[in-house]
C-alpha positions as CSV (number, residue, x, y, z in Angstrom):
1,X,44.3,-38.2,63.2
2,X,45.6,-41.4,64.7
3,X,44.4,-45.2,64.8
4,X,44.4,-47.2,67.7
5,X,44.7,-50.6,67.8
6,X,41.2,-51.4,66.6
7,X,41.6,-49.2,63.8
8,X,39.6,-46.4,65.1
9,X,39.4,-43.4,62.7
10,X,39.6,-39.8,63.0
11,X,38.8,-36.9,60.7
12,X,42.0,-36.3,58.5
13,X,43.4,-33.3,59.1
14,X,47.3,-33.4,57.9
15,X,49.2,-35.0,54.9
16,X,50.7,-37.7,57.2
17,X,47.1,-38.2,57.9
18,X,45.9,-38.6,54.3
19,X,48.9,-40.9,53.2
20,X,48.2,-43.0,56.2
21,X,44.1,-43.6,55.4
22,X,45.1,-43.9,51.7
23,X,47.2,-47.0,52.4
24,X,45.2,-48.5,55.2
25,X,42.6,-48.5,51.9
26,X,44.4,-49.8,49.8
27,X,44.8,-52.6,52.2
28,X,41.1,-52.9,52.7
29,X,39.8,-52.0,49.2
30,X,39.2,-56.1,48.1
31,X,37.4,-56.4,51.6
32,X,34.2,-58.4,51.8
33,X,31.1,-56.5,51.8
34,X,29.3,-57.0,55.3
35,X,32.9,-57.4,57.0
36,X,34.5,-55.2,59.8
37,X,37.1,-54.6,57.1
38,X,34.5,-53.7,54.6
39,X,33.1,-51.1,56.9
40,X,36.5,-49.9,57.8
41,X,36.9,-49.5,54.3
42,X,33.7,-47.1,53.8
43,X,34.3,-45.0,56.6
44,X,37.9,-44.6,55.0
45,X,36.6,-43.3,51.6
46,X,34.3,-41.4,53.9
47,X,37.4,-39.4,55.5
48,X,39.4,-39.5,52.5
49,X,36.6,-37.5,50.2
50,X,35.8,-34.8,52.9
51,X,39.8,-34.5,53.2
52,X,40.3,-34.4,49.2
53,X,36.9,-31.9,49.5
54,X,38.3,-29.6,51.8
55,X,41.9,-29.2,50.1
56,X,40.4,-28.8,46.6
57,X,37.9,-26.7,47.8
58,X,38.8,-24.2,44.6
59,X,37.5,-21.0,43.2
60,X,35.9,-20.8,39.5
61,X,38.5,-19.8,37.4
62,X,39.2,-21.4,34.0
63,X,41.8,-24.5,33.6
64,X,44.5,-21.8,33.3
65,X,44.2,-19.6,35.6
66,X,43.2,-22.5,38.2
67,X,46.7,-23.8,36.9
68,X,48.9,-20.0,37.5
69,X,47.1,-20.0,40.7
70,X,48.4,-23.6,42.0
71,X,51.9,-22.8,40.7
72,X,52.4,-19.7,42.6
73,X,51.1,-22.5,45.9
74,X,53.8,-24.1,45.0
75,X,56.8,-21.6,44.2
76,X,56.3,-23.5,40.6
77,X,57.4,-22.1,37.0
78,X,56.7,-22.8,33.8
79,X,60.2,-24.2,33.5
80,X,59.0,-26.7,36.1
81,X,56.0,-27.7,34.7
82,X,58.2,-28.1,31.1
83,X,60.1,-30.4,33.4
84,X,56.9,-32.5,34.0
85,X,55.8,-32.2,30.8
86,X,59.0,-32.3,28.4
87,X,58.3,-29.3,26.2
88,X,58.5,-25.8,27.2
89,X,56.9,-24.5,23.9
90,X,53.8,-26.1,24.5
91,X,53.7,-25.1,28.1
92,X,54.1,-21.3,27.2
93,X,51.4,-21.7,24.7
94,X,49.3,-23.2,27.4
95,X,49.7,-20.6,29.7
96,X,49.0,-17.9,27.0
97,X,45.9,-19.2,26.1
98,X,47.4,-20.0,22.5
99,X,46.8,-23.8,23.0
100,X,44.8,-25.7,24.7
101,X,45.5,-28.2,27.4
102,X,45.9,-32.4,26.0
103,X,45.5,-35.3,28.0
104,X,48.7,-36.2,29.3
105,X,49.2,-32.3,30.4
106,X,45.4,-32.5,32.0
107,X,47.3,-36.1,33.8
108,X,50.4,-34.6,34.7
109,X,49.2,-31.5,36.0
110,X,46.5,-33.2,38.3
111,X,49.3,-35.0,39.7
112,X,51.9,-32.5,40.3
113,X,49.5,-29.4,41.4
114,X,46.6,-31.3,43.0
115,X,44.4,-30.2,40.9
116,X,41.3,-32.6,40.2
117,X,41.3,-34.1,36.7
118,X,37.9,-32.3,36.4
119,X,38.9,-29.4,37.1
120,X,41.2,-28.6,34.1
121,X,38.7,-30.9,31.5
122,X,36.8,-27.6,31.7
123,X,36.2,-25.4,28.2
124,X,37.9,-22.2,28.2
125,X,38.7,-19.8,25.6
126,X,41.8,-19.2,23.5
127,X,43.4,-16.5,22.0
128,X,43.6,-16.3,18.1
129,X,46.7,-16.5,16.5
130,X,47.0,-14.1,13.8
């Protein structure tokens, strides 16, 4: 994707692409409604979703597994997501079903796995601790 001059869009289709729409936005995102920048602005979250659509295009797995599966994307271990996190305890009971995931982790992990918030809100059984 490149602009031109004019700020003519193209479907996203890298990173670079992504970072570059995403700021143009943020740029645009107070623009008056019925202005060229307000249209600009439309046909960027246009481009933006189908780019976020298509890179979390993700199978139906539970919150866990969806997060094993993203770590392994990313050469990640649980060490690393202890790093993110601060407690490694937690994270092992996390990702052995013992405990479920809290807020911050569900923030944290979004971030740091592109993961959609939604995606790890999902219920999802635990094992019982004897």
């Amino acid at each position: 994707m490149k602009t031109l001059k004019n700020n003519n869009w193209f479907l996203l289709e890298s990173e670079a692409d992504f970072e570059a729409a995403s700021k143009r936005y943020e740029q645009l995102k107070d623009a008056e409604k019925g202005t060229g920048a307000h249209k600009e602005k439309m046909l960027l979250v246009h481009l933006i979703a189908q780019y976020e659509k298509k890179l979390w295009d993700l199978p139906e797995v539970d919150p866990v597994e969806m997060i094993k599966i993203r770590m392994a994307d990313f050469g990640y271990n649980a060490t690393t997501l202890a790093k993110a996190y601060g407690d490694k305890g937690t994270i092992s009971k996390v990702l052995n079903y013992k405990q479920s995931l809290s807020l911050t982790m569900i923030r944290k992990f979004s971030q740091l796995l592109k993961i959609p918030a939604e995606w790890l809100i999902r219920e999802y059984p635990l094992k019982k601790v004897l």
